[in-house]
N, C-alpha and C positions, 0 to 999 in steps of 0.2 A: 623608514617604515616601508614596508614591501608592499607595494599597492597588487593585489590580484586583481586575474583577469575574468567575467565574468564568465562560467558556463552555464549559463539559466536555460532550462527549457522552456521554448517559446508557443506558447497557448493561444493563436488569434482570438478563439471565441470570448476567453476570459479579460480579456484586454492585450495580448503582446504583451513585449520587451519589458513592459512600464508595469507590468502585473505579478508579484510574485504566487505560485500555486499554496494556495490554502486552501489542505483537502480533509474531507471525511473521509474514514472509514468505518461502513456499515450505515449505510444512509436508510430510506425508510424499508420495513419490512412485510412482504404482503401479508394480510391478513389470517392463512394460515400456519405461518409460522410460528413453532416453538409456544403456540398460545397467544401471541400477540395480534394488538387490535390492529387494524386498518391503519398503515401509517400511509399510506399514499393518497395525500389527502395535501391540496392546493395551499392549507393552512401547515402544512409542518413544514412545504416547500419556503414558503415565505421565511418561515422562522432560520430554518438552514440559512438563508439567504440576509438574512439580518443578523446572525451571530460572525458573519463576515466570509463565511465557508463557498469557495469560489469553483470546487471541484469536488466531485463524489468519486469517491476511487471504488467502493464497492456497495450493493445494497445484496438481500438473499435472491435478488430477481433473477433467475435465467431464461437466456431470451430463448434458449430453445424449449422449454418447458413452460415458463409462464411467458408469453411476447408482453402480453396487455399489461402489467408491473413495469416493464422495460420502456415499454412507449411512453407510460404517464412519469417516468424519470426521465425522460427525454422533453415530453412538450412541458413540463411543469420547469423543468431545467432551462428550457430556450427561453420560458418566458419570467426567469429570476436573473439568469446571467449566471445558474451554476451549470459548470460543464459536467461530463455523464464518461464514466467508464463502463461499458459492456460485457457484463457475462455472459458467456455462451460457450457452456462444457462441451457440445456437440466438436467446437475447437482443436480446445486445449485438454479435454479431457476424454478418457474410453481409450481401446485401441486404435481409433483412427490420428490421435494426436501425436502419433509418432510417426504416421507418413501423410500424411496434413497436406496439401500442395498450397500454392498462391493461388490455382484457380479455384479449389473448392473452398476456399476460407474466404475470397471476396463474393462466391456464390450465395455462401451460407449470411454474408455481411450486407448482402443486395439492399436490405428492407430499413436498413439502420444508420448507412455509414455513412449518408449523407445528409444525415438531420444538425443543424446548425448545434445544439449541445454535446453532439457526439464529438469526444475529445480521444480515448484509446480504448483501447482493451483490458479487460483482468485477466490474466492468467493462472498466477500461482499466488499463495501464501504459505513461505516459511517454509519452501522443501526442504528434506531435509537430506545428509548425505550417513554411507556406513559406518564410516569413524566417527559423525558426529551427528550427536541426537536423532538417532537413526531410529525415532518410536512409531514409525508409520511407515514401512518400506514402501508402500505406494504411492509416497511422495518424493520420490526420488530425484533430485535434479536433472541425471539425467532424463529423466520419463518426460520432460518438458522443453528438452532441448529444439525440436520440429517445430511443434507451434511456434516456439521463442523467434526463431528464425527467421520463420513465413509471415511472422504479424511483424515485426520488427525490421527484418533487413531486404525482405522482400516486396512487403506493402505500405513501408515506411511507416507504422503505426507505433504513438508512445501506448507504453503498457506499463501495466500494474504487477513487477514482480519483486516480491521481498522479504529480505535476508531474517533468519534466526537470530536474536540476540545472543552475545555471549554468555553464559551459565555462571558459569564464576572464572578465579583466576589460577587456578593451578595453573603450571610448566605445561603437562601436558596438555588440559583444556586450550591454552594460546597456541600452542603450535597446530594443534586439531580446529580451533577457531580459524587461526587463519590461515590454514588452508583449505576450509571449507569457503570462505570469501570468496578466495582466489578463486575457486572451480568452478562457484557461483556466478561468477561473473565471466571468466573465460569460457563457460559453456552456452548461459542464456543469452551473454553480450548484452543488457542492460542498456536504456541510452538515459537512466538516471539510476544510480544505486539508493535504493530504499533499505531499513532496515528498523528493526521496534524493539525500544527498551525501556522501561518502566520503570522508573527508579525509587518510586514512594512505595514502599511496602515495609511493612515493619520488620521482614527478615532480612533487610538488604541495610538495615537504619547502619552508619558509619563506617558504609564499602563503596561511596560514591567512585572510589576506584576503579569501580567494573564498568561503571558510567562513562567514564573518560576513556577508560581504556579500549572500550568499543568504540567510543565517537572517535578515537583518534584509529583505529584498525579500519575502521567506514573511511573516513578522510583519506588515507592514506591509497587506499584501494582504488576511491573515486581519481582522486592527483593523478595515478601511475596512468591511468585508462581516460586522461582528459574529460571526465564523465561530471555532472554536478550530483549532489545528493540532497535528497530529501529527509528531514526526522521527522520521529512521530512524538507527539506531544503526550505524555499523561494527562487526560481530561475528565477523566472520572475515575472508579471502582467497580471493583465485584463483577468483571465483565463474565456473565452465567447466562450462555443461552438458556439453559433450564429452568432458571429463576428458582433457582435449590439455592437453602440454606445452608452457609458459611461463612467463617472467622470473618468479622467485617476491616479486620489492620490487615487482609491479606488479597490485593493489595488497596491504600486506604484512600480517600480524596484527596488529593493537594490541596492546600490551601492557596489563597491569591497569589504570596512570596512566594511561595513552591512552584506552581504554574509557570509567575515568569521568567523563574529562574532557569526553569525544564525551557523556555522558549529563548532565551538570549543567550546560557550555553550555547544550545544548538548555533545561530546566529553567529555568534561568536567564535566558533569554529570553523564557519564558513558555509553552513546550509544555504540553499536556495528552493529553499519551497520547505512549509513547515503542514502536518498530517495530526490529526487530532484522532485520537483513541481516548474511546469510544463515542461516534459521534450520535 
């Protein structure tokens, strides 16, 4: 039996070596948003923190927009033991995040970078590229390459950037899949590859194929580039900012088997750090 070597990404705040990252994405939301109440509130911190969740990879907070959201996921964070990933489009996003320097991104990072929850940055979710799922051209991978660079190879900072799921499996979808990986990663250089697939939905019910067939096209990518990867868990339904009415099987709740089956796959493939959607 081939014993692997481990590549975990090492988190001091969360505990070190000894701590695998269990993370949220989409932690509390300020109170203007999308019609939702107040979640930044010392009472939901707690709860995050006792459903076992040891890292917030995104809340709707920007620190250059809203700071005071940012700050109370910081101090509520330092005093649960979850750590805090930072938004701040002023960054990674606009025209400026394609000549971005190291000195103006530690400027703009002054106020934040050293609060003991502060663990990396967000940057992107799910660019996309021309040949594949190209439904947003302003999300383009390359248009995130600068930042990627400047928070990553320059200020040594872990970051929050992650890959499109597979869509399905035609010939041509795999070869366009993975070479979107590939560029994905040879361009933002990743120091963990992240990537989200969902696999309870009732249109997907007896193609777990596409399941595997991602987590092995993810594995494979992380191997070549000595990199670890993180999955994302299915943890709920109906993720609708709008809170608009739709098909409720699309996609549906796991149930307990389901959940941990979505979780020691993963595991079992060789993840190092597991990501709950929607947290």
């Amino acid at each position: 039996m081939r014993r692997e070597k481990s590549r975990a990404i090492i988190i001091p705040f969360i505990g070190g070596k000894d701590v695998m990252p269990i993370t949220g994405y989409f932690g509390p939301y300020p109170h203007d948003y999308e019609g939702f109440p107040n979640y930044f509130t010392e009472d939901i911190f707690q709860k995050i923190a006792d459903a076992g969740i040891n890292l917030m990879v995104y809340s709707a907070a920007d620190y250059h927009t809203q700071p005071e959201f940012v700050e109370m996921n910081l101090m509520f964070g330092e005093k649960y033991g979850v750590g805090v990933f930072v938004t701040d489009n002023s960054i990674v996003e606009g025209d400026g995040a394609q000549t971005i320097t190291a000195e103006v991104a530690i400027k703009k990072m002054e106020l934040f970078k050293d609060r003991k929850a502060f663990c990396g940055m967000y940057v992107v979710d799910e660019p996309t590229a021309t040949y594949y799922c190209d439904t947003n051209g302003s999300r383009l991978i390359s248009k995130y390459e600068k930042a990627s660079k400047v928070l990553q190879q320059d200020l040594n900072q872990l970051c929050y950037i992650n890959l499109l799921p597979v869509i399905n499996l035609e010939t041509e979808t795999r070869v366009n899949y993975e070479r979107y990986v590939n560029e994905f990663c040879d361009t933002l250089q990743p120091k963990v590859v992240l990537w989200d697939m969902y696999p309870f939905d009732k249109h997907r019910e007896g193609k777990m194929e596409v399941y595997f067939y991602n987590m092995d096209v993810i594995r494979k990518a992380a191997d070549e580039r000595n990199l670890p990867f993180w999955a994302f868990i299915q943890a709920g339904a109906q993720w609708n900012d709008g809170w608009n009415e739709f098909e409720v099987t699309t996609p549906y709740f796991p149930n307990e088997e389901q959940f941990h089956w979505n979780v020691n796959t993963s595991l079992a493939f060789g993840a190092q750090g597991i990501q709950y959607f929607p947290l």
